[in-house]
C-alpha positions as CSV (number, residue, x, y, z in Angstrom):
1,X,18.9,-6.1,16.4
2,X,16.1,-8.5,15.4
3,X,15.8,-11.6,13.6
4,X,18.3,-13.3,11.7
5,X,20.1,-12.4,8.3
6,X,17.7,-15.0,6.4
7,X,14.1,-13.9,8.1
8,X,12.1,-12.0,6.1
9,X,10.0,-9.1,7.6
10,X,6.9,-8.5,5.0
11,X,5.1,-5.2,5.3
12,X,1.4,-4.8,3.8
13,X,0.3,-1.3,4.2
14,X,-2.5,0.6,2.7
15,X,-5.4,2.4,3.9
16,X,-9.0,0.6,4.8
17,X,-10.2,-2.0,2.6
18,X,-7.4,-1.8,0.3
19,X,-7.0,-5.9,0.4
20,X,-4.4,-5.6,3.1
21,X,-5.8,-8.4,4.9
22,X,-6.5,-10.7,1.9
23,X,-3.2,-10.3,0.9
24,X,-2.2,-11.5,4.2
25,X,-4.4,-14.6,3.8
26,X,-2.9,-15.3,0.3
27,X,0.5,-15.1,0.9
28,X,-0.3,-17.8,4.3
29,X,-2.4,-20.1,2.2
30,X,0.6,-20.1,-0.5
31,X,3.4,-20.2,1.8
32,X,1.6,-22.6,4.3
33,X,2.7,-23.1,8.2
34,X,5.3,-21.0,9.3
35,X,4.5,-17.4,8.2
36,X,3.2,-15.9,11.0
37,X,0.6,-13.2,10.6
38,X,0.9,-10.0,12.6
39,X,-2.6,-7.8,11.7
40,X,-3.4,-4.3,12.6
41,X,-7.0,-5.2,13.0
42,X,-6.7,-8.5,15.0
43,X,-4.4,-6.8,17.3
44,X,-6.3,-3.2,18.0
45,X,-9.8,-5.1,17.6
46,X,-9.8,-8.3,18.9
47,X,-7.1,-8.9,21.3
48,X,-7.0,-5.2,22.5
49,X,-10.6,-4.5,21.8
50,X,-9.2,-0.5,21.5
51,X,-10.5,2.4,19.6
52,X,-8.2,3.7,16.7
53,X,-6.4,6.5,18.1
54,X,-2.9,8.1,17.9
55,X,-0.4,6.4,20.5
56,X,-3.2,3.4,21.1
57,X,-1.4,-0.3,22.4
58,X,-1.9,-2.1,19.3
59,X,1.4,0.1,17.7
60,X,3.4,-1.4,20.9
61,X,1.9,-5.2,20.3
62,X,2.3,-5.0,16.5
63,X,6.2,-4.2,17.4
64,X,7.0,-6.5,20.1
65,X,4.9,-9.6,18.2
66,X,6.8,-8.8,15.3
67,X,10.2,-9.1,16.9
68,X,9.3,-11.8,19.2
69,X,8.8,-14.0,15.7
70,X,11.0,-13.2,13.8
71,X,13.6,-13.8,16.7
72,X,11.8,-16.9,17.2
73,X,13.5,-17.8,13.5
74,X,10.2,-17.6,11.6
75,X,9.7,-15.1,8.6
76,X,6.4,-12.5,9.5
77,X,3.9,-10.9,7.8
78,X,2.8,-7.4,9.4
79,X,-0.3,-6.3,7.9
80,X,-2.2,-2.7,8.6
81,X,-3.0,0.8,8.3
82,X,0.3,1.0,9.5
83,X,1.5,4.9,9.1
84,X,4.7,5.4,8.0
85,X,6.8,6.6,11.1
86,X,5.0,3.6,13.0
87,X,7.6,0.8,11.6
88,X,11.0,2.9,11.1
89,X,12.2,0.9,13.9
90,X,11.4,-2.4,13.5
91,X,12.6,-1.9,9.5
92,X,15.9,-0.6,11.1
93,X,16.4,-3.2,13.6
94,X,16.0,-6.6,11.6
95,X,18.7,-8.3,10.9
96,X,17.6,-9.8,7.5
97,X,15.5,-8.9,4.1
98,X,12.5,-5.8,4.9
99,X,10.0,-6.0,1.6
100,X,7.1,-3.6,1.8
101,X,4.3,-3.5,-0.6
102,X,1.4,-0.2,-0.1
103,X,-1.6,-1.0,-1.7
104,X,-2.6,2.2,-3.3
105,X,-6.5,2.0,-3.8
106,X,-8.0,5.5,-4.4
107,X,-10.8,6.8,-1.9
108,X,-13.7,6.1,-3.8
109,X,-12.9,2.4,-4.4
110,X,-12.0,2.2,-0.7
111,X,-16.1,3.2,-0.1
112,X,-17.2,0.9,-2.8
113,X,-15.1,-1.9,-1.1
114,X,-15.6,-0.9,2.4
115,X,-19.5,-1.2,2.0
116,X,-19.3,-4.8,1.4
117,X,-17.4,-5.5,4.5
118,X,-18.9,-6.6,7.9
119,X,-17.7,-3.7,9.7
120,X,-19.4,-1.3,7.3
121,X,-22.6,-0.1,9.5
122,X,-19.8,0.7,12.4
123,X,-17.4,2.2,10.5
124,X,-18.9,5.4,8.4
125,X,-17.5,7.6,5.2
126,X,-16.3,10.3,7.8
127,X,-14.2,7.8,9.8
128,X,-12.7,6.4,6.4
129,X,-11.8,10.1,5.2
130,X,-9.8,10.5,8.5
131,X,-7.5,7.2,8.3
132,X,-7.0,8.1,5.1
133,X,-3.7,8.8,3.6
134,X,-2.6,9.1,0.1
135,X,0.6,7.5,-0.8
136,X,1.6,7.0,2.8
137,X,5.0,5.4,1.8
138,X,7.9,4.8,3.7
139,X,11.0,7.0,3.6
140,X,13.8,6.0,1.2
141,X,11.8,4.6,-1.6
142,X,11.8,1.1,0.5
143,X,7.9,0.1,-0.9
144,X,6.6,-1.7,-4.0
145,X,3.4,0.1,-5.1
146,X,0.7,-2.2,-5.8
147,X,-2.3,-0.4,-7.7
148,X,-5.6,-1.1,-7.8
149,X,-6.0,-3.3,-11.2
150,X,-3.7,-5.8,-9.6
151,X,-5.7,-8.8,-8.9
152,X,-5.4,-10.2,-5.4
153,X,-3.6,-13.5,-7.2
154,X,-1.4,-11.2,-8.9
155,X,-0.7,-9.3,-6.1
156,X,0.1,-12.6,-3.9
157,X,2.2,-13.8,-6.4
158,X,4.2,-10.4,-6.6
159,X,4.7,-10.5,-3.2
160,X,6.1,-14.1,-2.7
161,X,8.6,-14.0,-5.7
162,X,9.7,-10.2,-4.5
163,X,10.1,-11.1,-0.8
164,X,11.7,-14.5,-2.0
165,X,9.1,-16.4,-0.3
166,X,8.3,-18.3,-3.0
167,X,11.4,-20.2,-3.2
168,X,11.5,-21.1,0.5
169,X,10.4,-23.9,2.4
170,X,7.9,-23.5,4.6
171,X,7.9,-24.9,8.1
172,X,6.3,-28.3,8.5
173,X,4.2,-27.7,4.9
């Protein structure tokens, strides 16, 4: 078992440039210290600096990071691509409340959004057909389905009051 029975373990899931990340970055700059942020892309990219591939490291990091905080006592955001059978473990083993929200953005906004990003010249339209998924959602009906016409303040605020966030105090504010 992991965490305690008042942690909260956040899931953001959705496929590339689906505002996964600035979702992330919301719900810290509303919540404040305390939340840590556990990113698909900060751990495969940046601290792994490995290619996306089945079976890579960053699905072991993302895990153990995860656990390590929220056994630490702090409530964590995980944040990603984040296929389905890649979390049934962690979601089984915490101890405490497991929200997930998908962000369900259809492929042709995905393009539109990806091109604005600064990974767009090393990250082609082939490449974002591959990851992705439609409706990747976890087993057991366990997600909130967030479409695209949600605004990203709507979508924050969604998350905070679902995951009961909102009415916690944060850690040293």
């Amino acid at each position: 078992m992991v965490g305690t029975e008042e942690s909260r373990l956040v899931l953001v899931r959705g496929n590339s440039a689906s505002g996964k990340s600035s979702v992330e970055a919301g719900l810290r700059e509303r919540f404040g210290r305390g939340l840590p942020l556990v990113g698909q892309d900060n751990s495969r990219r940046i601290v792994l600096r490995e290619r996306d591939r089945p079976g890579a490291a960053n699905i072991g990091l993302i895990d153990l990071t995860a656990r390590y905080v929220l056994d630490a006592g702090h409530h964590v955001v995980v944040e990603g691509i984040l296929y389905a059978d890649m979390l049934a473990q962690l979601r089984t083993d915490h101890r405490g409340p497991t929200r997930g929200y998908y962000l369900d953005v259809p492929f042709a906004e995905t393009l539109a959004r990806h091109a604005s990003k600064p990974i767009a010249d090393d990250v082609n339209e082939t490449q974002l057909r591959d990851w992705y998924r439609e409706l990747d959602l976890l087993p057991g009906a366990t997600e909130t389905v967030i479409g695209a016409d949600s605004t990203l303040h709507e979508t924050v605020d969604r998350t905070m009051n679902g995951t009961g966030l909102a009415h916690l105090p944060a850690v040293d504010r």
